[in-house]
VOMARVEX-788522 format. One record per residue (C-alpha): residue in three letters; y, x, z. Coordinates in nm, 2 decimals. Layout:
BEGIN
("ala",(Y,X,Z))
...
This chain:
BEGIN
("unk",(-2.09,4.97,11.48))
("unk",(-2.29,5.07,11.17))
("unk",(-2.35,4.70,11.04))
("unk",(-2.02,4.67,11.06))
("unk",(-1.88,4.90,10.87))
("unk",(-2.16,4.86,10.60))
("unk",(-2.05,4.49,10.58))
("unk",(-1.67,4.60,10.56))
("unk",(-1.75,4.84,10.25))
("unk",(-1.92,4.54,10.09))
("unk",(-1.62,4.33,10.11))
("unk",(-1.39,4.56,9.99))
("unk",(-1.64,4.64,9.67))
("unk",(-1.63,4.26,9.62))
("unk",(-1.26,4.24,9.69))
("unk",(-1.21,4.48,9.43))
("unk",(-1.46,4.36,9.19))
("unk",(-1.31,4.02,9.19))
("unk",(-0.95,4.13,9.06))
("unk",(-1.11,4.30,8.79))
("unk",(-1.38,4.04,8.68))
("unk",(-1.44,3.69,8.78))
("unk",(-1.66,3.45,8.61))
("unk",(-1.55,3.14,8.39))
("unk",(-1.77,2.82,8.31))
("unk",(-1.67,2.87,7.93))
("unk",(-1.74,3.23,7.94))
("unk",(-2.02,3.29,7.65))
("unk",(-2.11,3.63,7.74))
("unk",(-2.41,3.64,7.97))
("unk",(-2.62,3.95,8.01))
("unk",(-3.02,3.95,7.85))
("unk",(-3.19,3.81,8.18))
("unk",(-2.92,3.48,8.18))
("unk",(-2.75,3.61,8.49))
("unk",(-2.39,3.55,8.47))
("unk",(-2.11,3.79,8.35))
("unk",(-1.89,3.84,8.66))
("unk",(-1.97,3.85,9.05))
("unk",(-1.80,3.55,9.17))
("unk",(-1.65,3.26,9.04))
("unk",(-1.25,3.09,9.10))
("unk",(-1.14,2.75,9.05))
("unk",(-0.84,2.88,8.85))
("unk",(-1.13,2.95,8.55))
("unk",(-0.98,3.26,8.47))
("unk",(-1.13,3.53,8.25))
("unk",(-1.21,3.94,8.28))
("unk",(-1.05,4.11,8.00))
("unk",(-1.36,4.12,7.80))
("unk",(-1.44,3.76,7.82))
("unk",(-1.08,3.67,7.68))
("unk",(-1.08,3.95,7.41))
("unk",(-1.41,3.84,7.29))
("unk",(-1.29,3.44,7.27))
("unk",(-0.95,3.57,7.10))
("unk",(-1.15,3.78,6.86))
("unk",(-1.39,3.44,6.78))
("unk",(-1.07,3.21,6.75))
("unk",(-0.88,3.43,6.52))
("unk",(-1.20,3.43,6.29))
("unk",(-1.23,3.07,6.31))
("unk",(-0.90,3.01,6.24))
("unk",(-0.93,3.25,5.93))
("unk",(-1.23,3.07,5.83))
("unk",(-1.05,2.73,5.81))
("unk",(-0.79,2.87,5.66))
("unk",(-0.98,3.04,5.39))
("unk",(-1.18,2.72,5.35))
("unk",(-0.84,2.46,5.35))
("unk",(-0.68,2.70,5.06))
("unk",(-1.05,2.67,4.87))
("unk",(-1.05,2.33,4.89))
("unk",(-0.64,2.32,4.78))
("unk",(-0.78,2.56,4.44))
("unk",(-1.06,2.33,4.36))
("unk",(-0.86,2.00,4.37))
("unk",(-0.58,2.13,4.17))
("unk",(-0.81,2.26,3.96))
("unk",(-0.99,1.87,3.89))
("unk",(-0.63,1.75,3.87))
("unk",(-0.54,1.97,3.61))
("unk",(-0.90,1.93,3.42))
("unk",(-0.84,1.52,3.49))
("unk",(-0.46,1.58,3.33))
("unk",(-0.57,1.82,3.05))
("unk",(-0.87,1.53,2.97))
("unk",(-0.64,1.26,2.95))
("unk",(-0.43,1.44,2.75))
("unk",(-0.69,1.55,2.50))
("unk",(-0.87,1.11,2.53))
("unk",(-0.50,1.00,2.46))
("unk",(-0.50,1.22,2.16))
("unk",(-0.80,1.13,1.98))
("unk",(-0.75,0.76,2.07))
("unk",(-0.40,0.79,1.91))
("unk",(-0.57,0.93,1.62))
("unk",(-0.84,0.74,1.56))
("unk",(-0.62,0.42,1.59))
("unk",(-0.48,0.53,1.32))
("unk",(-0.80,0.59,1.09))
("unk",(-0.91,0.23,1.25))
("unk",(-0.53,0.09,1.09))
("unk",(-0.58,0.25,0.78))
("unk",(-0.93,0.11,0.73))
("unk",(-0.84,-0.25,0.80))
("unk",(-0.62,-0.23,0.56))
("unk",(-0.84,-0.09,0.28))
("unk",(-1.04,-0.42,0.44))
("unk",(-0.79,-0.69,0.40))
("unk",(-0.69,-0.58,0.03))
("unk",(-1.08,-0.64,-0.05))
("unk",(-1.13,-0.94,0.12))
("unk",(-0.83,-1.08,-0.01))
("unk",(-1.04,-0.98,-0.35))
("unk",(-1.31,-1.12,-0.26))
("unk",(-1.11,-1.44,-0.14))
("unk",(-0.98,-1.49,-0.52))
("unk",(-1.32,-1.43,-0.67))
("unk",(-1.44,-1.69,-0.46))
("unk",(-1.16,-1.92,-0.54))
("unk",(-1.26,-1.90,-0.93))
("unk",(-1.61,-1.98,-0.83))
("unk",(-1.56,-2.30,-0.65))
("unk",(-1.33,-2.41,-1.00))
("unk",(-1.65,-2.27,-1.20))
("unk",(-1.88,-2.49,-0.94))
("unk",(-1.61,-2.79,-1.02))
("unk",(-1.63,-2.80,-1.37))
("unk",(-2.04,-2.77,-1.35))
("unk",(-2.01,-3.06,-1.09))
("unk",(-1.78,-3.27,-1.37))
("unk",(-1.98,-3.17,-1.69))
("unk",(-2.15,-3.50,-1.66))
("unk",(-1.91,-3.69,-1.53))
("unk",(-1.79,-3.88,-1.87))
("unk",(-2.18,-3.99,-1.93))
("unk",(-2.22,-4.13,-1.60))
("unk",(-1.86,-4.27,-1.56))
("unk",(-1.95,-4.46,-1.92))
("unk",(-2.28,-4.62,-1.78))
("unk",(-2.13,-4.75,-1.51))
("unk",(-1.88,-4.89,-1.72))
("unk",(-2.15,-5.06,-1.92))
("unk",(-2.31,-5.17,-1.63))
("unk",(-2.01,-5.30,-1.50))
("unk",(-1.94,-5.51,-1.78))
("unk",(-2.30,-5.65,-1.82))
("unk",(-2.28,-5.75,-1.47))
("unk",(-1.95,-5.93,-1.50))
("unk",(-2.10,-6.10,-1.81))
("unk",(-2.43,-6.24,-1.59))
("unk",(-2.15,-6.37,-1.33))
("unk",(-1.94,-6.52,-1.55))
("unk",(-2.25,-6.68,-1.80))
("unk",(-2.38,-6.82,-1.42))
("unk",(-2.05,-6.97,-1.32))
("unk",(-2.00,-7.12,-1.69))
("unk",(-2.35,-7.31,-1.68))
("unk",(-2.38,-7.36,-1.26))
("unk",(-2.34,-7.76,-1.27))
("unk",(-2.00,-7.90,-1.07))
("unk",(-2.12,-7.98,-0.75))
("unk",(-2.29,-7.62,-0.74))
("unk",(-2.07,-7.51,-0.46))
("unk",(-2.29,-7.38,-0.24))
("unk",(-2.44,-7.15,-0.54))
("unk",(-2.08,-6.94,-0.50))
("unk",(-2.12,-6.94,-0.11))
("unk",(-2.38,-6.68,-0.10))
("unk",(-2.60,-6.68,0.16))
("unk",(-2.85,-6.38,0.11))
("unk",(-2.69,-6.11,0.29))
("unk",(-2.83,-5.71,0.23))
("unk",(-2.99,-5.63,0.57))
("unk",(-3.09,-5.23,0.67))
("unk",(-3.41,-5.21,0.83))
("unk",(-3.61,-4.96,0.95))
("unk",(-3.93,-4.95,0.74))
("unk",(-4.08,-4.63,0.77))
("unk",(-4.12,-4.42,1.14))
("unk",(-4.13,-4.03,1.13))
("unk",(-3.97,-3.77,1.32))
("unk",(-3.70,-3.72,1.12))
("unk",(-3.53,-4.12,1.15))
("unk",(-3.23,-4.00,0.99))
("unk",(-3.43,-3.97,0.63))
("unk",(-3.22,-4.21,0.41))
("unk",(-3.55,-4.38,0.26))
("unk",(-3.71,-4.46,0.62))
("unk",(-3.39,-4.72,0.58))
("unk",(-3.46,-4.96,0.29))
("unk",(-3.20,-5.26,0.23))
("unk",(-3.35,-5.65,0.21))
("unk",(-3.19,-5.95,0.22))
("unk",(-3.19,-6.25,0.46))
("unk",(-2.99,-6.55,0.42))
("unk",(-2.75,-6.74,0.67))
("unk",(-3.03,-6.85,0.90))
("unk",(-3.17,-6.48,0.95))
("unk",(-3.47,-6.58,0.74))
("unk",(-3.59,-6.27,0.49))
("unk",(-3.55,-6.38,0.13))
("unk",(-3.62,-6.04,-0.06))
("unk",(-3.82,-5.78,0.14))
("unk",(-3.66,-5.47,0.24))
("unk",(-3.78,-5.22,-0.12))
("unk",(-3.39,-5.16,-0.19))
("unk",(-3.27,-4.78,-0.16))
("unk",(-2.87,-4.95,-0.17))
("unk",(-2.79,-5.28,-0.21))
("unk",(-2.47,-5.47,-0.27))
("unk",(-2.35,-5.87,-0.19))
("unk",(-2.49,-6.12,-0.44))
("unk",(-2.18,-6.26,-0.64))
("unk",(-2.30,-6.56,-0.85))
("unk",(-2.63,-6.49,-0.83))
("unk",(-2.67,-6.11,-0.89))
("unk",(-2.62,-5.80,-0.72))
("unk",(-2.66,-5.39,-0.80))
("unk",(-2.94,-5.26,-0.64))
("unk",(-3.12,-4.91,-0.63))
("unk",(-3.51,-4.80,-0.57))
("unk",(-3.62,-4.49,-0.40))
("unk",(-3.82,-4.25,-0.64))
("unk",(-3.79,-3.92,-0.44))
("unk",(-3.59,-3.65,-0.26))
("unk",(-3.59,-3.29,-0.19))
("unk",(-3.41,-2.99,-0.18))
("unk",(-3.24,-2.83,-0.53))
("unk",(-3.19,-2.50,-0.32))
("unk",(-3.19,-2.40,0.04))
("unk",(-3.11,-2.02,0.06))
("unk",(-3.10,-1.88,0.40))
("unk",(-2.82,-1.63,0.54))
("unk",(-2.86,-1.51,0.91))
("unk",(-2.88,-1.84,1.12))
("unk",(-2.67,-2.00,0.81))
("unk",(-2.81,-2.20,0.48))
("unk",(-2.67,-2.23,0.17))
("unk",(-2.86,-2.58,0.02))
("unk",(-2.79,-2.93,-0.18))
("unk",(-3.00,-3.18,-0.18))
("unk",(-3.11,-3.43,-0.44))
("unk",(-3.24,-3.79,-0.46))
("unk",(-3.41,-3.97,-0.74))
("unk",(-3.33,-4.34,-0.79))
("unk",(-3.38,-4.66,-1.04))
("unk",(-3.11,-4.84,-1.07))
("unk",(-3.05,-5.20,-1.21))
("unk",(-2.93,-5.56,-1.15))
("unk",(-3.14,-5.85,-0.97))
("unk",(-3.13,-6.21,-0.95))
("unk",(-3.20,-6.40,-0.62))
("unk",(-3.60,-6.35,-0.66))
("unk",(-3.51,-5.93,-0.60))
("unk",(-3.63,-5.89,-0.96))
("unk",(-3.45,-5.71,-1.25))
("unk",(-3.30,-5.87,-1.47))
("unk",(-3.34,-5.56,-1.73))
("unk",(-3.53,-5.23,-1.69))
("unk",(-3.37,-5.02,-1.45))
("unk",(-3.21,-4.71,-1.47))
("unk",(-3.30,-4.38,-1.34))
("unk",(-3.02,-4.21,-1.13))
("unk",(-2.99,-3.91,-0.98))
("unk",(-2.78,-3.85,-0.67))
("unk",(-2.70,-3.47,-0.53))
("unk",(-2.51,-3.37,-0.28))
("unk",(-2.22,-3.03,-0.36))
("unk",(-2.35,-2.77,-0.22))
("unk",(-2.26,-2.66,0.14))
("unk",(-2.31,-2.45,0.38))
("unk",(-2.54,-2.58,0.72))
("unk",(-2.58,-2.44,1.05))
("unk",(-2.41,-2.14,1.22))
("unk",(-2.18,-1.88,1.09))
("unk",(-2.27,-1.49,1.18))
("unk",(-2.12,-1.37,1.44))
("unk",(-1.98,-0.98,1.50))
("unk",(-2.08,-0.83,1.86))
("unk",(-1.93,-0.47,1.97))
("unk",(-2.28,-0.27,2.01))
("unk",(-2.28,-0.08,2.33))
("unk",(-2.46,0.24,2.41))
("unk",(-2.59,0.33,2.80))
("unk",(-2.51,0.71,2.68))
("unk",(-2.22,0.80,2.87))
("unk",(-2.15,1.08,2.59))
("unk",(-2.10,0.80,2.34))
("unk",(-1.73,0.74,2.26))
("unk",(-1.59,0.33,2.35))
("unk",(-1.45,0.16,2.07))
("unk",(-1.09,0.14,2.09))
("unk",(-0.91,-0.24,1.99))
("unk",(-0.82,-0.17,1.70))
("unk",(-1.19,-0.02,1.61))
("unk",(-1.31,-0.33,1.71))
("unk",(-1.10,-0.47,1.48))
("unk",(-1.21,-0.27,1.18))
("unk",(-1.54,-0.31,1.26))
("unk",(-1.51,-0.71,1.23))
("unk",(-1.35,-0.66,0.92))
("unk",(-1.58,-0.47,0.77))
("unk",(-1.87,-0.70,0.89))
("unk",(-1.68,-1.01,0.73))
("unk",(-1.66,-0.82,0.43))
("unk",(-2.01,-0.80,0.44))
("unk",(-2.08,-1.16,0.52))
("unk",(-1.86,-1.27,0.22))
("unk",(-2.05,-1.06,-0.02))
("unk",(-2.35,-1.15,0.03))
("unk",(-2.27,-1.52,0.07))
("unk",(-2.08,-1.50,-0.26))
("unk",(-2.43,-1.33,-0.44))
("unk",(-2.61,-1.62,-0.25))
("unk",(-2.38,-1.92,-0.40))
("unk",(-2.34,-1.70,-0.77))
("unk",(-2.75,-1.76,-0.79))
("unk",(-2.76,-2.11,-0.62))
("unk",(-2.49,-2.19,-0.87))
("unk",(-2.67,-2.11,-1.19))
("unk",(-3.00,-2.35,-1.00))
("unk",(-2.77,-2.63,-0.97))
("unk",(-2.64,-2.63,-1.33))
("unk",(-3.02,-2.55,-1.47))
("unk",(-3.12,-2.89,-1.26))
("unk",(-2.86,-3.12,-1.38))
("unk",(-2.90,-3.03,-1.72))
("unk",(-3.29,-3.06,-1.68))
("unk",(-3.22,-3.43,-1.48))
("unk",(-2.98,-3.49,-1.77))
("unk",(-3.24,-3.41,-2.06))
("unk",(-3.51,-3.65,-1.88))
("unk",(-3.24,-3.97,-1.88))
("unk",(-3.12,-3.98,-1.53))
("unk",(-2.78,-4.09,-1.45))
("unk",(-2.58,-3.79,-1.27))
("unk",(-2.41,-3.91,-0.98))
("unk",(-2.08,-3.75,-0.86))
("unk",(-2.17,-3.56,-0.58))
("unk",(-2.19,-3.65,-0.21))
("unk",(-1.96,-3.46,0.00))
């Protein structure tokens, strides 16, 4: 009778215990030696009182924390929006203003390459007139030489007997060959002129510079002397040059001698320029502090680079000028024909 009231006690303890407190598998409060909160456990996962205020008391904080931490994260990207619209703003600004600088200075530009443009067209009518100074002399001996020639050719038609016709069929016929091999082929005097007649037989070896058709029984001819440079001046991957050739020119008969001393000529070429232009390239920086060029910057920068270029091409062409003029008049002094100039 005793057990069984002891064991009726206990199940009314645990009865009552279990309204109060019954244990959850999410529950998170466990007591220091890991033994569980409540007494017993029901499906329905319900919590004591404690348990629930405790997971209420952690939701509510968690919920403030997100909360808190969403409405930081809202002031800080407003914040960079505003920063990224106030930066624009300000970039817009300054690029506004110093398009306007850039504008003003390619104008300044033009007006003094324009300038420059209309000093350089004087110096081209200067370079003309240096380039016809001797044009009378030489336009005077060819006139003579002319003449003197047409006198051989009419003297040799006069005195060729009548059944001569073959005489005014010429058969020797100026020839180019190749007499001299080097690296640079294109050399005018590695070409020398001879003449061959109508069977392909060489009459006159190749020694001729130029060489023109036998017409009664002369012809003009030129002899190499020598060539070279009168300047080259060098500008970036640019040069500024004319080049010159020495010759002795005369008449021959069908033997390829003279029929009088020849003459010394001189041929040049007008000056030119040879090779590549300079070219302007934006310089770029790996700063990132370093302000990017706006178009019309760009612009001005070209401008002023040309400006550049035509200066110092104009100082180069003002001294190579003065050369040119100091060599024809030297070639001049010393006899030589002066060829007009090869373009």
């Amino acid at each position: 009778m005793k057990k069984i009231l002891t064991l009726a006690l206990l199940l009314i303890t645990l009865t009552s215990i279990s309204q109060t407190h019954t244990y959850d598998v999410y529950c998170n409060l466990f007591k220091p030696d890991k033994s569980k909160c409540c007494l017993t456990y029901e499906p329905d996962h319900a919590k004591c009182p404690a348990c629930y205020a405790e997971d209420k008391k952690k939701r509510i904080e968690r919920e403030n924390k997100e909360k808190a931490e969403r409405e930081a994260f809202a002031e800080r990207l407003n914040k960079q929006l505003n920063d990224e619209k106030k930066f624009l703003e300000n970039q817009k600004k300054d690029i506004e203003q110093r398009n306007i600088v850039a504008e003003n200075k390619i104008n300044s530009l033009d007006s003094k390459i324009e300038e420059l443009r209309k000093i350089e067209a004087q110096a081209d009518l200067k370079l003309k007139s240096i380039l016809d100074k001797h044009k009378t002399d030489q336009d005077k001996i060819n006139a003579e030489n002319d003449a003197y020639l047409k006198e051989l050719r009419e003297s040799a038609k006069t005195n060729a007997p009548k059944n001569a016709d073959a005489f005014w069929d010429e058969t020797l016929i100026p020839i180019k060959y190749l007499v001299f091999k080097s690296k640079d082929r294109d050399k005018d005097n590695n070409y020398l002129y001879g003449y061959k007649d109508d069977k392909g037989n060489i009459k006159i070896d190749p020694k001729f510079y130029k060489a023109e058709e036998f017409i009664n029984g002369y012809a003009k001819a030129e002899i190499f002397i020598k060539e070279g440079y009168i300047f080259s001046e060098r500008y970036c991957n640019d040069s500024y040059q004319s080049l010159f050739t020495y010759c002795e020119m005369g008449i021959i008969n069908k033997n390829g001698l003279w029929v009088k001393p020849p003459q010394r000529v001189l041929h040049y070429s007008k000056p030119f320029w040879s090779g590549f232009d300079c070219l302007v390239y934006e310089t770029t920086s790996n700063d990132k502090s370093t302000k990017r060029a706006t178009e019309r910057e760009r612009e001005a920068n070209k401008r002023e680079a040309e400006l550049q270029k035509l200066k110092d091409k104009q100082k180069i062409q003002e001294k190579c000028d003065i050369k040119l003029e100091r060599f024809l008049d030297q070639a001049r002094s010393e006899g030589y024909i002066i060829e007009s100039p090869k373009n």
